[in-house]
LUMGUMI-753123 format. One line per field, with one value per residue: x, y, z of N, C-alpha, C in turn; residue in three letters. Coordinates in nm, 4 decimals, always signed. Layout:
<nodes>
nxx <- [X	...]
nyy <- [Y	...]
nzz <- [Z	...]
caxx <- [X	...]
cayy <- [Y	...]
cazz <- [Z	...]
cxx <- [X	...]
cyy <- [Y	...]
czz <- [Z	...]
type <- [ALA	...]
</nodes>
This chain:
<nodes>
nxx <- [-0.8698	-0.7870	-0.5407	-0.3949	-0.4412	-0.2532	-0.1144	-0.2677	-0.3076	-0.0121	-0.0027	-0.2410	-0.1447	+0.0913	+0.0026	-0.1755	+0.0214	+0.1838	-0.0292	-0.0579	+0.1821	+0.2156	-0.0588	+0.1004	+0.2453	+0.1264	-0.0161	+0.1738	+0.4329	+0.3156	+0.3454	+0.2681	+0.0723	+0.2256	+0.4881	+0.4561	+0.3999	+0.6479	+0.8431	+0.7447	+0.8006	+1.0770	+1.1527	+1.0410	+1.1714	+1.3969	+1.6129	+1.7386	+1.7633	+1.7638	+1.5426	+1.2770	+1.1601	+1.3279	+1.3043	+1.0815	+1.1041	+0.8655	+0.8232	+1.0218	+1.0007	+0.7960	+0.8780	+1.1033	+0.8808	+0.7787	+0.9651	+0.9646	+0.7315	+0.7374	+0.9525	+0.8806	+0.6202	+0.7354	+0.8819	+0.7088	+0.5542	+0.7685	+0.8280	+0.5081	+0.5027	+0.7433	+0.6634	+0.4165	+0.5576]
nyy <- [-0.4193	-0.2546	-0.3153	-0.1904	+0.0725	+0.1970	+0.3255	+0.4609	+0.6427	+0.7636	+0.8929	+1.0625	+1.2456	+1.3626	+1.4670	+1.6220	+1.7728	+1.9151	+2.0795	+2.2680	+2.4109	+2.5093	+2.6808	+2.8411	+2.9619	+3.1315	+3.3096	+3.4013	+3.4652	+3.5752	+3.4475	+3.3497	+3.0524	+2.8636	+2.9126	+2.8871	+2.6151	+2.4898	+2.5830	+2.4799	+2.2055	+2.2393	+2.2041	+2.0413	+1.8468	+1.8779	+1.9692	+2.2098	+2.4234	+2.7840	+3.0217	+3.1334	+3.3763	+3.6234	+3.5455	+3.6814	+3.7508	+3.5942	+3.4135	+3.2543	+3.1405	+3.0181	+2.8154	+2.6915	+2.5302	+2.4140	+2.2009	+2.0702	+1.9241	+1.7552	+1.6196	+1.4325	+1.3132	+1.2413	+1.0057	+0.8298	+0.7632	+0.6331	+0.4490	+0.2946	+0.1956	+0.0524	-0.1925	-0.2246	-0.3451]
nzz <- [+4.5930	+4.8355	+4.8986	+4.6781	+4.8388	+4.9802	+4.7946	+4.6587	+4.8167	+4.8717	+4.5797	+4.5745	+4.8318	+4.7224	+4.4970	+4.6359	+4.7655	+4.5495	+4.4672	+4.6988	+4.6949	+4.4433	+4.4821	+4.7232	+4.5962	+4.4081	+4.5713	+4.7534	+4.5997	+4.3474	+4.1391	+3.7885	+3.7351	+3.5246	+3.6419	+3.9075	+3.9158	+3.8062	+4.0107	+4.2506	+4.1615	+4.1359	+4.3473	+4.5466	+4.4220	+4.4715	+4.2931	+4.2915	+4.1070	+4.0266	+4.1152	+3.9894	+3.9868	+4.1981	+4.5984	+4.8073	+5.2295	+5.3016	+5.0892	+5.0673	+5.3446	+5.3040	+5.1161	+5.2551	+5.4558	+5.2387	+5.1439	+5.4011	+5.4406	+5.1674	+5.1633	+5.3695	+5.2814	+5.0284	+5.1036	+5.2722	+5.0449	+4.8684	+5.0504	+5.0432	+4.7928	+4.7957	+4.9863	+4.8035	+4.6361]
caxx <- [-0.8601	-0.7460	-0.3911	-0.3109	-0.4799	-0.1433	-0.0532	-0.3670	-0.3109	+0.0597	-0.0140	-0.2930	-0.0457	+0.1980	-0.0581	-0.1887	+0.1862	+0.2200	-0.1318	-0.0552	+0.3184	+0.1718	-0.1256	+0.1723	+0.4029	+0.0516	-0.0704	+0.3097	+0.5252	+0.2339	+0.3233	+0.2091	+0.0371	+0.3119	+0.5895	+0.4092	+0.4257	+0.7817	+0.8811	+0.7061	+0.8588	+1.1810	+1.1302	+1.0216	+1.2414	+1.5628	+1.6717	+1.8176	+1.7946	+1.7745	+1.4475	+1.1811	+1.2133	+1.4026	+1.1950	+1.0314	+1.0852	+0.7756	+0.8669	+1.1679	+0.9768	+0.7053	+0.9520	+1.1287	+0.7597	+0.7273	+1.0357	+1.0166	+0.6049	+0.7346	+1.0133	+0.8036	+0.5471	+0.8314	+0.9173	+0.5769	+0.5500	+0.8495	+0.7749	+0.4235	+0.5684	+0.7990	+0.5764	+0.3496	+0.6834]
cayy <- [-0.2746	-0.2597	-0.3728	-0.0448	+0.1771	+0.2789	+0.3723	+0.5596	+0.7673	+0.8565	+0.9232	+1.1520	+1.3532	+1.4168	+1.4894	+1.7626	+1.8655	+2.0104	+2.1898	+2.3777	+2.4579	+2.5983	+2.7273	+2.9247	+3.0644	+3.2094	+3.3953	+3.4322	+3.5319	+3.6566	+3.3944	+3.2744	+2.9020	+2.7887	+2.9706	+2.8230	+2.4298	+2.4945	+2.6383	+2.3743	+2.0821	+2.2091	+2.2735	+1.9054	+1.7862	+1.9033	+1.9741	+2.3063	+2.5115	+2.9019	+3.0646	+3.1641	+3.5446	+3.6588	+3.5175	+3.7429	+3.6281	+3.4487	+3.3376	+3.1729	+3.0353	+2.8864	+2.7331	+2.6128	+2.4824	+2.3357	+2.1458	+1.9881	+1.8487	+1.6882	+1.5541	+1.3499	+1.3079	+1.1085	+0.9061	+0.7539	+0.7157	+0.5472	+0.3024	+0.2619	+0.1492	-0.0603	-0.2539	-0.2611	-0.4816]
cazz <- [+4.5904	+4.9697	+4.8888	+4.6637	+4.9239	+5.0155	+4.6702	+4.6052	+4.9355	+4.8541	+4.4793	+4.6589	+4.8809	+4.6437	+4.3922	+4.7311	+4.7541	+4.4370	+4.4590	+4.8010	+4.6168	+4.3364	+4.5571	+4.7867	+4.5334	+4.3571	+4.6732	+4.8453	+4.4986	+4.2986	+4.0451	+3.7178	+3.7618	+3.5365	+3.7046	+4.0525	+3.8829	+3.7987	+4.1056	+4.3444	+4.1307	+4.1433	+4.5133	+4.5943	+4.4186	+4.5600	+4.2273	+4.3550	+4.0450	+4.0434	+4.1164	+3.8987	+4.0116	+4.3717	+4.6343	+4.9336	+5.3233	+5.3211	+4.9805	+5.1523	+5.4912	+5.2699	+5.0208	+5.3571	+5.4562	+5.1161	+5.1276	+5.4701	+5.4031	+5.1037	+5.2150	+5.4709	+5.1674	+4.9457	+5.1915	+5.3045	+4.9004	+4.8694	+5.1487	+5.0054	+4.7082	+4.7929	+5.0232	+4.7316	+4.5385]
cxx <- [-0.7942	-0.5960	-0.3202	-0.3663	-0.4247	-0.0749	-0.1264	-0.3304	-0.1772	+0.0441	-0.0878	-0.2573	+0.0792	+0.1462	-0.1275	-0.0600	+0.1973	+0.1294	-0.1192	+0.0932	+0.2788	+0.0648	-0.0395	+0.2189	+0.2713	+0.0066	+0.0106	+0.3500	+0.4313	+0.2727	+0.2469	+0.1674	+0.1533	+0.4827	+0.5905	+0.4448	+0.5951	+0.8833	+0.8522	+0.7380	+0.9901	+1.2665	+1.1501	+1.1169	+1.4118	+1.6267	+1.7724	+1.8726	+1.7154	+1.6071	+1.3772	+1.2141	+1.2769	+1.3129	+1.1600	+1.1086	+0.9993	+0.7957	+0.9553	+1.0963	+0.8530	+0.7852	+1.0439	+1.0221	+0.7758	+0.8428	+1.0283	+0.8979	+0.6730	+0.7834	+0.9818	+0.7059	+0.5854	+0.8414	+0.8300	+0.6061	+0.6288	+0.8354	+0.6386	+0.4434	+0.5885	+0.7349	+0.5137	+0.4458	+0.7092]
cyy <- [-0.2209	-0.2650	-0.2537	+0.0735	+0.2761	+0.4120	+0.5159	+0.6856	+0.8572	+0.9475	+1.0582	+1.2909	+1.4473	+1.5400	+1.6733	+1.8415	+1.9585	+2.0701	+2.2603	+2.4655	+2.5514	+2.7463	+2.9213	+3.0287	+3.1551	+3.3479	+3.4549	+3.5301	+3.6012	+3.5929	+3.3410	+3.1386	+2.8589	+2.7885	+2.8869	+2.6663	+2.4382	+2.4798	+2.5106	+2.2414	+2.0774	+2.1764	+2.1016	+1.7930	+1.7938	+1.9406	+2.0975	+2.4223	+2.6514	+2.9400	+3.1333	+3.2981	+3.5106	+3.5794	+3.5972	+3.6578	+3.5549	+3.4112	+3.1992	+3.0310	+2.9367	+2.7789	+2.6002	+2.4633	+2.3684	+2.1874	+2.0010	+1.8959	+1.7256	+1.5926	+1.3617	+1.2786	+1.1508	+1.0130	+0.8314	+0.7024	+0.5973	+0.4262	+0.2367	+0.1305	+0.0281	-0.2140	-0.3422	-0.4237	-0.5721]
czz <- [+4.7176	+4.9387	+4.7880	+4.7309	+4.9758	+4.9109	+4.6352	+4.7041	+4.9147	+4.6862	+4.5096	+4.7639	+4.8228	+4.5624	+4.5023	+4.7274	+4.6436	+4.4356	+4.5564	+4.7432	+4.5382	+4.4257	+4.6564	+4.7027	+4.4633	+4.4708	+4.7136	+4.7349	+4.3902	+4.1359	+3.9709	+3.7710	+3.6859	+3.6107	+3.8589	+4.0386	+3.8734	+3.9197	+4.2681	+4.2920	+4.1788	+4.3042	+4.5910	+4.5637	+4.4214	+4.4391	+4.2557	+4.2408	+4.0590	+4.0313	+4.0409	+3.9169	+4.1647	+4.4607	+4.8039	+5.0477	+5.3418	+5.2221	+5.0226	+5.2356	+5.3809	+5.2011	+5.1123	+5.4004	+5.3747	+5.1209	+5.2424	+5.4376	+5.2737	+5.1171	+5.2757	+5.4009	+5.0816	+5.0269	+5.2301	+5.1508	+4.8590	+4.9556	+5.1333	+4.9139	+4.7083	+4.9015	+4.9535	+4.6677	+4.6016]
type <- [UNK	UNK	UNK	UNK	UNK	UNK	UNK	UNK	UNK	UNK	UNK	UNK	UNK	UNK	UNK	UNK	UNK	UNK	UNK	UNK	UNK	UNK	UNK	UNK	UNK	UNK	UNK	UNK	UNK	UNK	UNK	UNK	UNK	UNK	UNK	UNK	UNK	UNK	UNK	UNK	UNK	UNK	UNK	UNK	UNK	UNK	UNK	UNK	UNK	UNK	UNK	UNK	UNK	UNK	UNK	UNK	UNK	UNK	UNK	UNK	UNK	UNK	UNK	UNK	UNK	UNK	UNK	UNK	UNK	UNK	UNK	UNK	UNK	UNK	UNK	UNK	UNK	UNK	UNK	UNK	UNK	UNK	UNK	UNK	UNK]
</nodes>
């Protein structure tokens, strides 16, 4: 059980990532929860398509926020991973 410990922990952060995402854009943009899942997927994942509605300046700095955490997020994940292989 020790030996996917890594796995469990990034699966775990990611799995936090998208709940403070969602979390933000509900409190920040005054979005729907699925508008918030949408919005913090597309966010994380660099996909770089057009925003759910306009987005405020803290809309912006959190989305900034959101982007760089994950970033840093994937990357542990990814090196978890591949470790794991």
């Amino acid at each position: 059980m020790t030996r996917f410990k890594p796995i469990f922990i990034a699966i775990g952060l990611i799995f936090t990532i998208t709940l403070i995402g969602m979390t933000g854009y509900i409190f920040i943009e005054g979005y729907r929860v699925l508008d918030a899942f949408y919005m913090t997927i597309i966010t994380v994942a660099t996909v770089g398509f057009q925003e759910v509605h306009p987005l405020s300046d803290a809309g912006r700095l959190f989305t900034a926020f959101l982007i760089m955490a994950s970033f840093g997020t994937f990357a542990y994940a990814l090196t978890a991973i591949s470790k794991y292989v």
